[in-house]
N, CA, C and O atoms as a GROMACS GRO file, in nm:
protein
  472
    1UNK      N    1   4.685   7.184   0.664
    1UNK     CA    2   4.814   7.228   0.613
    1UNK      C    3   4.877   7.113   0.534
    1UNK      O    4   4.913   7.005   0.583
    2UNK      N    5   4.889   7.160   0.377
    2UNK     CA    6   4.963   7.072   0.297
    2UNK      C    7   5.121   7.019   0.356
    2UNK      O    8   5.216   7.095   0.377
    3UNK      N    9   5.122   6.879   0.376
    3UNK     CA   10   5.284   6.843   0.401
    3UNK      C   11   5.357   6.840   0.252
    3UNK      O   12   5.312   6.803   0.143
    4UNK      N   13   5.515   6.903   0.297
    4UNK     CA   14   5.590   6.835   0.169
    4UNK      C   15   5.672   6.749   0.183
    4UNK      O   16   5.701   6.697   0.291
    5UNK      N   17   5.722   6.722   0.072
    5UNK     CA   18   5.843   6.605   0.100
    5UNK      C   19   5.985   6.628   0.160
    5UNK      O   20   6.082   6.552   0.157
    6UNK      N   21   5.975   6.715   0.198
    6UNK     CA   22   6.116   6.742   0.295
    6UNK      C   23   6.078   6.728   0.394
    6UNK      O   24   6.150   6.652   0.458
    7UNK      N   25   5.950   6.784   0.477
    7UNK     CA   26   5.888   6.753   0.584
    7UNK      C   27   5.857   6.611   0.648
    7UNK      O   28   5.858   6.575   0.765
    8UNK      N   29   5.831   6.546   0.538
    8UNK     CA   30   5.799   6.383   0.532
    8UNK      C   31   5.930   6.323   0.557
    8UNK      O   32   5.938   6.248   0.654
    9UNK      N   33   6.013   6.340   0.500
    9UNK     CA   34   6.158   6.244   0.538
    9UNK      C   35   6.171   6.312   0.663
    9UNK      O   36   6.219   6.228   0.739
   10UNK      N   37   6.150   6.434   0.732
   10UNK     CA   38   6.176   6.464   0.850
   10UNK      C   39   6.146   6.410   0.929
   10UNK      O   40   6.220   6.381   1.024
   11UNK      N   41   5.990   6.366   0.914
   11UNK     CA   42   5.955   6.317   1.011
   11UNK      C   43   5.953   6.140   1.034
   11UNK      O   44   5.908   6.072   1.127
   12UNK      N   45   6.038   6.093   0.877
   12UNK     CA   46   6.045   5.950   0.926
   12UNK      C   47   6.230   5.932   0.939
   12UNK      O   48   6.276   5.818   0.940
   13UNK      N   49   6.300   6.022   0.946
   13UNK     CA   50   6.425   6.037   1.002
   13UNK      C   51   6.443   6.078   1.186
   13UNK      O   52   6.528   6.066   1.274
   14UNK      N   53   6.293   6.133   1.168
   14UNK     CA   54   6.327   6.148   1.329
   14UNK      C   55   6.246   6.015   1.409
   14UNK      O   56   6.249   6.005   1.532
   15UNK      N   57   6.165   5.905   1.312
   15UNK     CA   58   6.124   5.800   1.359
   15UNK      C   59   6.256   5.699   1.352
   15UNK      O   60   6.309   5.623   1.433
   16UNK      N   61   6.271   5.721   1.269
   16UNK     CA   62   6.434   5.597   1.308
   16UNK      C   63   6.559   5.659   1.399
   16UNK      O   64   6.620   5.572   1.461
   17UNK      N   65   6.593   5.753   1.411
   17UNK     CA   66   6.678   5.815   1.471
   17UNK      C   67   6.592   5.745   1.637
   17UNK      O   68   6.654   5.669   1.711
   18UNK      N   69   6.487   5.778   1.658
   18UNK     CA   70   6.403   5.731   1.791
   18UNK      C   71   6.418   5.591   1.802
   18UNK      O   72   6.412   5.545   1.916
   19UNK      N   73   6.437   5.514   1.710
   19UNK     CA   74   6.409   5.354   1.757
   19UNK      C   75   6.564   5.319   1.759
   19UNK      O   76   6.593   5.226   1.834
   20UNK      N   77   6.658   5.372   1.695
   20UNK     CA   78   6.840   5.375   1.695
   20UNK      C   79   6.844   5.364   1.845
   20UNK      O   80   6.880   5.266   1.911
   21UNK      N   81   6.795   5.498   1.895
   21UNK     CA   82   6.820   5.507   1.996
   21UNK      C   83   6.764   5.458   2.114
   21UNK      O   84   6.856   5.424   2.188
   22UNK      N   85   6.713   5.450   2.138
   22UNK     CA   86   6.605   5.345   2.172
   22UNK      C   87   6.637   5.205   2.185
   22UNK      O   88   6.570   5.144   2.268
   23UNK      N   89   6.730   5.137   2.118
   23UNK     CA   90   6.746   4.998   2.090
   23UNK      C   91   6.929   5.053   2.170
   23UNK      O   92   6.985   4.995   2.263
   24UNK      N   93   6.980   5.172   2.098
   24UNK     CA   94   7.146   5.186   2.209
   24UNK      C   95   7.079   5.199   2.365
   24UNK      O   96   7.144   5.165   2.464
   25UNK      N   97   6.924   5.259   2.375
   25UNK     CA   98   6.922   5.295   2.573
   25UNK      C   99   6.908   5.160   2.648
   25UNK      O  100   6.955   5.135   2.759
   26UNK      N  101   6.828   5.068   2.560
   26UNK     CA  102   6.766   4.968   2.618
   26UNK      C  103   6.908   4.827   2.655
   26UNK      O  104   6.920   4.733   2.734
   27UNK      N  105   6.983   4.883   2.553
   27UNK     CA  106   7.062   4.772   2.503
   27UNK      C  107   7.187   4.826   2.548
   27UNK      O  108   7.258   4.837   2.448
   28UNK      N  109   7.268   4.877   2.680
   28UNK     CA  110   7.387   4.984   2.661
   28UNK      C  111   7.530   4.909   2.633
   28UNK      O  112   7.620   4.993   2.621
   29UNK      N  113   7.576   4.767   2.620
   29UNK     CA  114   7.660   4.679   2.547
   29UNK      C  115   7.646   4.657   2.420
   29UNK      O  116   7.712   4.560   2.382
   30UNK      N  117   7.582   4.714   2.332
   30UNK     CA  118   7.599   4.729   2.175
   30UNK      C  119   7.636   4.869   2.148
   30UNK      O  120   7.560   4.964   2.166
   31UNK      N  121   7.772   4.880   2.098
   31UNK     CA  122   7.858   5.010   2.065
   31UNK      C  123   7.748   5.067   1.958
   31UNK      O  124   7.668   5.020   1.877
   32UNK      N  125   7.799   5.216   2.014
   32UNK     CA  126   7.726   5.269   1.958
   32UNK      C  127   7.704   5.319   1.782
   32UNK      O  128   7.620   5.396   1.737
   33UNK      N  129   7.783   5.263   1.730
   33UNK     CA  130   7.876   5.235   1.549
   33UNK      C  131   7.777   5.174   1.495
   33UNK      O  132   7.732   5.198   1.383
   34UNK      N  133   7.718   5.047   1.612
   34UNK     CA  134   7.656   4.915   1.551
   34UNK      C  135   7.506   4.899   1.539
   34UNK      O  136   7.438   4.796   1.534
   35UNK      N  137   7.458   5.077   1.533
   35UNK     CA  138   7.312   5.047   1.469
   35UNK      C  139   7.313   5.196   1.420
   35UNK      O  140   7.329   5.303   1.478
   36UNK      N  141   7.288   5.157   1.277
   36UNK     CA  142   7.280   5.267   1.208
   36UNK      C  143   7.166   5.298   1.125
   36UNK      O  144   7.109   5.208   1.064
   37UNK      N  145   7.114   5.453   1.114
   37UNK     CA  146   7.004   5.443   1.055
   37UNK      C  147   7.032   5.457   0.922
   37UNK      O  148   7.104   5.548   0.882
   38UNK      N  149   6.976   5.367   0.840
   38UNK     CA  150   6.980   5.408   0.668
   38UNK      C  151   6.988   5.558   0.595
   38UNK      O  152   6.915   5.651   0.628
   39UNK      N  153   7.092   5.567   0.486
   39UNK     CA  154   7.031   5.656   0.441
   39UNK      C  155   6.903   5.714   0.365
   39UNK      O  156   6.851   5.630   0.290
   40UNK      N  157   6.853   5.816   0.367
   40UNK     CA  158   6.736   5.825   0.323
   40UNK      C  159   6.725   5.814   0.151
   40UNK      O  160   6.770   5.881   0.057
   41UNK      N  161   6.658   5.719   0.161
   41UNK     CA  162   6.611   5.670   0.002
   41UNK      C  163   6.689   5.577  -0.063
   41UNK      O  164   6.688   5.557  -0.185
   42UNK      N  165   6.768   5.510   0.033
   42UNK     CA  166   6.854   5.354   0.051
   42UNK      C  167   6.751   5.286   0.045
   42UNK      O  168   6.648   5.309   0.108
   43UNK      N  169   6.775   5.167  -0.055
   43UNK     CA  170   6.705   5.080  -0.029
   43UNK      C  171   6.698   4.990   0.090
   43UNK      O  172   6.806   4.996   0.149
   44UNK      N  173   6.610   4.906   0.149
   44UNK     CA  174   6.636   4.759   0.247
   44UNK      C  175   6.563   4.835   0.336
   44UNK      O  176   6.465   4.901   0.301
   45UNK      N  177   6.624   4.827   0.492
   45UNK     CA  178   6.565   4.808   0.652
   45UNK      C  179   6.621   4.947   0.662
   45UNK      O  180   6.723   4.992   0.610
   46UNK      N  181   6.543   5.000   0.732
   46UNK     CA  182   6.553   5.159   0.765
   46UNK      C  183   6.638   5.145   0.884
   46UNK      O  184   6.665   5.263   0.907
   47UNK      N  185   6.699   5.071   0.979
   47UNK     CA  186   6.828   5.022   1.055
   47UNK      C  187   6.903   4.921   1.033
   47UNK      O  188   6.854   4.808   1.024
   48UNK      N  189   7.038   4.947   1.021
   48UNK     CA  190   7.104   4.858   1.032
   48UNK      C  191   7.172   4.782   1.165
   48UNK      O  192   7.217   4.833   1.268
   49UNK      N  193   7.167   4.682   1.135
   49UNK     CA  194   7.244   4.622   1.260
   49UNK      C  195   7.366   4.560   1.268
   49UNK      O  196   7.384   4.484   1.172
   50UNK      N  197   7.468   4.564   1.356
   50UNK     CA  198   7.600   4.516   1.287
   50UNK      C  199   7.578   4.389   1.383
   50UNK      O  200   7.479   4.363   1.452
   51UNK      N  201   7.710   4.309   1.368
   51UNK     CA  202   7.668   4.185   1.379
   51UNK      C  203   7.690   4.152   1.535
   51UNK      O  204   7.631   4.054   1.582
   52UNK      N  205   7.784   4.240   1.627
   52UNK     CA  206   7.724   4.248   1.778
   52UNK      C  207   7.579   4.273   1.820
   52UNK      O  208   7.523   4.208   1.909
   53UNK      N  209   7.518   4.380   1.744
   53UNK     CA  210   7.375   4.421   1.743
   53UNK      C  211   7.304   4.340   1.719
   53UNK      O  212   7.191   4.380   1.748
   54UNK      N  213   7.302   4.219   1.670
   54UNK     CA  214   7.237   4.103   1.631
   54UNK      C  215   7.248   4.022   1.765
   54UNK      O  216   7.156   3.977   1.832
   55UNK      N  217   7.336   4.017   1.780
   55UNK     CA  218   7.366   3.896   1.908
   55UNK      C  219   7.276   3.920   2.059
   55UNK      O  220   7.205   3.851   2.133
   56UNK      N  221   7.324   4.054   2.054
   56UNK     CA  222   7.231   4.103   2.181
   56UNK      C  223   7.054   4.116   2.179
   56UNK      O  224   6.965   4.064   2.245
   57UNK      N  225   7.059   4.206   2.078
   57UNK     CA  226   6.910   4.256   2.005
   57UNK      C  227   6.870   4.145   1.942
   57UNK      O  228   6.783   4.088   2.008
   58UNK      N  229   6.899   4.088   1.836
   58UNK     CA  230   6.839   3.994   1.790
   58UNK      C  231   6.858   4.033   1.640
   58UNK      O  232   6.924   4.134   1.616
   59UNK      N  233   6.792   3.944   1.514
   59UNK     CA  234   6.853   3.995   1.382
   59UNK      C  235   6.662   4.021   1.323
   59UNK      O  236   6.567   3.945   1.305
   60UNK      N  237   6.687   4.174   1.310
   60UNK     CA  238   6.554   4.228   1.268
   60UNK      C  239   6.596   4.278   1.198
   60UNK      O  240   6.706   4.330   1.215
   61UNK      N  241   6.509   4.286   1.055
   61UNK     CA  242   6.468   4.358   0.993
   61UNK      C  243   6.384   4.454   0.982
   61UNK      O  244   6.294   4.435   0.900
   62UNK      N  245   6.384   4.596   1.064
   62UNK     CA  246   6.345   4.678   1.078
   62UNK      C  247   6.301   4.795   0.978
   62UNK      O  248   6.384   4.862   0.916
   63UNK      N  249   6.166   4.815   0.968
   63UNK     CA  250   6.113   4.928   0.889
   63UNK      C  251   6.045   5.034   0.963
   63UNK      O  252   6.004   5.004   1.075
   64UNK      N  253   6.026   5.152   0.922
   64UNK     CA  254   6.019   5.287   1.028
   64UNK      C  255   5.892   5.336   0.944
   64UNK      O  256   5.898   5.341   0.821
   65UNK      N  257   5.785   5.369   1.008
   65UNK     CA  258   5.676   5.414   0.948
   65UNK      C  259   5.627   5.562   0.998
   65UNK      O  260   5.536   5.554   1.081
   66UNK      N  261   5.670   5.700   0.963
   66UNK     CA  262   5.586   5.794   1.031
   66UNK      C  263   5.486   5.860   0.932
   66UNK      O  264   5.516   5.932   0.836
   67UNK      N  265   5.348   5.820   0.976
   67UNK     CA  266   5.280   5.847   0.822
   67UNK      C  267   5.139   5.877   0.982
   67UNK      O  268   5.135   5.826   1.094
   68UNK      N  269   5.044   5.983   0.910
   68UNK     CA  270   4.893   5.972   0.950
   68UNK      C  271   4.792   5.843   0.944
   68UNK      O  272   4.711   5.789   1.020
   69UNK      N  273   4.863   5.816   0.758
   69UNK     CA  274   4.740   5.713   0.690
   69UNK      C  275   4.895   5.614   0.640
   69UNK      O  276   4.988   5.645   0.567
   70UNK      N  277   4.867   5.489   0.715
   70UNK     CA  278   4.933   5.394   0.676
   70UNK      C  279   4.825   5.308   0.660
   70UNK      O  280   4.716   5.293   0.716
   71UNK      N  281   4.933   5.217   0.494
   71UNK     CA  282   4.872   5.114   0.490
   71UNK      C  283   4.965   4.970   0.576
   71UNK      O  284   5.075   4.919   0.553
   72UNK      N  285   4.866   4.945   0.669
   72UNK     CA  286   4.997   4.828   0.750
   72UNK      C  287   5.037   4.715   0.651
   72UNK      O  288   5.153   4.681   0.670
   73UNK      N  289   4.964   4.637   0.537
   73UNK     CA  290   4.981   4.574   0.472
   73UNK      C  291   5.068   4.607   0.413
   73UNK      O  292   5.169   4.536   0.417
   74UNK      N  293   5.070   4.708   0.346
   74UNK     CA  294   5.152   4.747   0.230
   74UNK      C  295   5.314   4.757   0.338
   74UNK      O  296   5.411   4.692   0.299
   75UNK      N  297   5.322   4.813   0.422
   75UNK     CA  298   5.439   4.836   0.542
   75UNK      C  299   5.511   4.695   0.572
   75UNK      O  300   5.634   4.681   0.574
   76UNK      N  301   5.430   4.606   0.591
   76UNK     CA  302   5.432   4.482   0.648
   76UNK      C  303   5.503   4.427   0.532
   76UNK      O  304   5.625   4.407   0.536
   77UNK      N  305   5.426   4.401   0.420
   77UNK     CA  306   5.519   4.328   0.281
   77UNK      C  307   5.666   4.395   0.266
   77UNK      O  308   5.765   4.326   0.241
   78UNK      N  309   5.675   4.567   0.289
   78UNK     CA  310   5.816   4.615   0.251
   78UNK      C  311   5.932   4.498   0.352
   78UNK      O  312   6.021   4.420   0.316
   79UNK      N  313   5.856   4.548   0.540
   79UNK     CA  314   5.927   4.480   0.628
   79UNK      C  315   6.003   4.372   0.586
   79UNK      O  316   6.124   4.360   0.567
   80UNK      N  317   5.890   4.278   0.574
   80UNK     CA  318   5.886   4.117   0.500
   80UNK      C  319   5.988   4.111   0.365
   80UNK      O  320   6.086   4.044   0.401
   81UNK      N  321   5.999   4.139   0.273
   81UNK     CA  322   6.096   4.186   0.161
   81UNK      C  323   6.205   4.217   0.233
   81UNK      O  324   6.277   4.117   0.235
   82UNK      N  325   6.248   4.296   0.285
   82UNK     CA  326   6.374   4.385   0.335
   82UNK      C  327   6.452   4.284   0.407
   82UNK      O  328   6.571   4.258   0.394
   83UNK      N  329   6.334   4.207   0.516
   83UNK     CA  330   6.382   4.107   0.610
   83UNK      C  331   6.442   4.013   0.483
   83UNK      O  332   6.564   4.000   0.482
   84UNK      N  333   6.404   3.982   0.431
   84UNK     CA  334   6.424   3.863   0.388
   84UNK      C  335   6.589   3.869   0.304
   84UNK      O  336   6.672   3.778   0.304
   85UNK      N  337   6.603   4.008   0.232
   85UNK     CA  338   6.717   4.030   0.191
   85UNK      C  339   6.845   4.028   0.289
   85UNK      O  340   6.963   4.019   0.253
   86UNK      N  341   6.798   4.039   0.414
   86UNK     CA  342   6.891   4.044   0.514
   86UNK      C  343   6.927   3.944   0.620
   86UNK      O  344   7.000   3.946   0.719
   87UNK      N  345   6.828   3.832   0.550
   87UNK     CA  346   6.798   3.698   0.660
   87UNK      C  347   6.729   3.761   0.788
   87UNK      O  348   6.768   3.707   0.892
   88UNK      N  349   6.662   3.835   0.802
   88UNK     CA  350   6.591   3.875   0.929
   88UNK      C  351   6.441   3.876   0.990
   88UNK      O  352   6.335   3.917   0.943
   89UNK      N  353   6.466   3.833   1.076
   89UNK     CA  354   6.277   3.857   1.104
   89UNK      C  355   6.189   3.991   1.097
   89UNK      O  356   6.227   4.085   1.166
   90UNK      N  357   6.103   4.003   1.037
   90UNK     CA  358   6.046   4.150   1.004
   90UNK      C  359   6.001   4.218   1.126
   90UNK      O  360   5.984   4.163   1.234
   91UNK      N  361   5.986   4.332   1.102
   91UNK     CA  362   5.958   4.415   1.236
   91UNK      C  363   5.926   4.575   1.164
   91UNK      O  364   6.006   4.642   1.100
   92UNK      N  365   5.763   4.616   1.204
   92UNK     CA  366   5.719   4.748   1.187
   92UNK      C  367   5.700   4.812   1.350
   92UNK      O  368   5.655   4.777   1.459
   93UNK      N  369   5.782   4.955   1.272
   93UNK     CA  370   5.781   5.069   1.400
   93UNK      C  371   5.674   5.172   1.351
   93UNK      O  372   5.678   5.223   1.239
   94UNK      N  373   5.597   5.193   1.429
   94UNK     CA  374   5.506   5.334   1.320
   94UNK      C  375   5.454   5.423   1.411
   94UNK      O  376   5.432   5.392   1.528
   95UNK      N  377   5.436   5.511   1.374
   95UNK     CA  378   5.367   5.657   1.461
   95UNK      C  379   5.334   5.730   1.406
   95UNK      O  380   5.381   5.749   1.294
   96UNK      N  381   5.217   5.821   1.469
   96UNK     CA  382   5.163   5.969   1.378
   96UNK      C  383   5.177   6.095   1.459
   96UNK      O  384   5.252   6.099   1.556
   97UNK      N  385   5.138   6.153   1.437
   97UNK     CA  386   5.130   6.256   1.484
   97UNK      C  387   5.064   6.320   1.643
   97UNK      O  388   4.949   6.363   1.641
   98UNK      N  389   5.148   6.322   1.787
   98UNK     CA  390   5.104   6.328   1.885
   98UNK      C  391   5.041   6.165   1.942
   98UNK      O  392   4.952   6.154   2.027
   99UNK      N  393   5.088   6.086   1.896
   99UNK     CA  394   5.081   5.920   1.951
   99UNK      C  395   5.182   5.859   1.959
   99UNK      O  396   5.263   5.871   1.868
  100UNK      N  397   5.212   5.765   2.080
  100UNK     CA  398   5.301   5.687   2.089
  100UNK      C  399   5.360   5.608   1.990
  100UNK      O  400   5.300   5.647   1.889
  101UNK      N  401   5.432   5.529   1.957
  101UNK     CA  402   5.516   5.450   1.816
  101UNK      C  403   5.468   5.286   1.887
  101UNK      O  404   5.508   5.228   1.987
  102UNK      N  405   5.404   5.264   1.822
  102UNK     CA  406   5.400   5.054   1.784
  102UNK      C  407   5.426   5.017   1.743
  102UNK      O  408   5.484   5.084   1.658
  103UNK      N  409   5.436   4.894   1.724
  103UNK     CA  410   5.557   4.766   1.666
  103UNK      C  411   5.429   4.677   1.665
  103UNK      O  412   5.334   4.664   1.742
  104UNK      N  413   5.479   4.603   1.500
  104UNK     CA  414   5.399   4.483   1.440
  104UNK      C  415   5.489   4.392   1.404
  104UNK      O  416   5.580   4.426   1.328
  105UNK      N  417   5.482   4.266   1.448
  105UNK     CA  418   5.533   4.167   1.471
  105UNK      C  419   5.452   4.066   1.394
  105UNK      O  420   5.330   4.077   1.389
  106UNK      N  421   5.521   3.961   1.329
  106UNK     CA  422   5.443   3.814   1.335
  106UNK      C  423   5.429   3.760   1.438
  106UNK      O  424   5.499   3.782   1.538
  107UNK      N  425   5.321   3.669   1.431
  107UNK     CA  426   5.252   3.613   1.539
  107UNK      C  427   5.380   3.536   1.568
  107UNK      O  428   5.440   3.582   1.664
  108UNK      N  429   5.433   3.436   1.513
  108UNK     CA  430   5.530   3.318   1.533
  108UNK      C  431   5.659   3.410   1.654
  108UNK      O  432   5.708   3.382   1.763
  109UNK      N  433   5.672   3.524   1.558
  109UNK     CA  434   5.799   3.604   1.621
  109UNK      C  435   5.717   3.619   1.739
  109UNK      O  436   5.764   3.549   1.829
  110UNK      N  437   5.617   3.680   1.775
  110UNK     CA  438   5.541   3.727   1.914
  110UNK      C  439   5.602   3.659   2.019
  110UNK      O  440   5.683   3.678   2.110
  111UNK      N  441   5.513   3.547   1.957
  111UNK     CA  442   5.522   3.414   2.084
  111UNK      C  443   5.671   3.350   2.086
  111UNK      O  444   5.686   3.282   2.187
  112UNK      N  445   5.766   3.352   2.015
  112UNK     CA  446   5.874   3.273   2.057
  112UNK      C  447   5.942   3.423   2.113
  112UNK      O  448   6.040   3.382   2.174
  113UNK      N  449   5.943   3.581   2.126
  113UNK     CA  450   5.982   3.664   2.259
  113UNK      C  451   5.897   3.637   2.394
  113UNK      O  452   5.938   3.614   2.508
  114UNK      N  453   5.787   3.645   2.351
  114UNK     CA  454   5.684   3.605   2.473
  114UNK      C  455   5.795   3.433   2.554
  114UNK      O  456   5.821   3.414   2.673
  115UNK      N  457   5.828   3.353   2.448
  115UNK     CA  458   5.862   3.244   2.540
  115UNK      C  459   5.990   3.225   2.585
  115UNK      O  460   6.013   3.159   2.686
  116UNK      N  461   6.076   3.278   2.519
  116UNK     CA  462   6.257   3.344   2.539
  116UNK      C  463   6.285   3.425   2.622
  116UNK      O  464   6.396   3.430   2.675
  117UNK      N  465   6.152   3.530   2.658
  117UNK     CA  466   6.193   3.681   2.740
  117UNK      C  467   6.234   3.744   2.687
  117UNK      O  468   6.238   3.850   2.750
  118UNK      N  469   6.308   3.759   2.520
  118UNK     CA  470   6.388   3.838   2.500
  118UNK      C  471   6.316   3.961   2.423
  118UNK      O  472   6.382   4.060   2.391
   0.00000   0.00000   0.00000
């Protein structure tokens, strides 16, 4: 079954709407104002973070991937770009169809949560 493009923003509006929320369950002292998902076909980070959301969460530059066939490279450079417009460390969310959602990280970022806890 051919997808279209209304279908497609559907399904990467309901991938950021999931990690919004997701970041308000995990996090329940960042109001809920202070992470917003982009509008669709805004340029930058497919969430925003306000600047309490930073403090707690941390300052990511977040990109939302719901695709079958991703290219992670190509995902990874947007991340990387977006971050960078925003001073933030990059961060890919991605999922397909009937699979859990993963997160790609730089190695550097890995290991300094791995050594912070956070």
């Amino acid at each position: 079954m051919a997808t279209t493009v209304k279908s497609r923003k559907a399904k990467g509006r309901a991938l950021q709407n999931q990690i919004r929320d997701a970041i308000l369950e995990e996090f329940p002292d960042i109001p809920i104002g202070d992470v917003k998902v982009a509008i669709m076909g805004e340029s930058g980070v497919d969430i925003h973070l306000g600047s309490f959301a930073k403090k707690i969460f941390g300052n990511w530059g977040i990109e939302c991937k719901a695709q079958e066939s991703l290219n992670i490279w190509g995902a990874m450079e947007q991340a990387e770009m977006n971050g960078r417009k925003e001073n933030a460390k990059p961060v890919l969310f991605f999922k397909r169809n009937r699979s859990p959602t993963y997160v790609v990280l730089r190695k550097e970022d890995f290991f300094e949560l791995v050594k912070h806890g956070k």
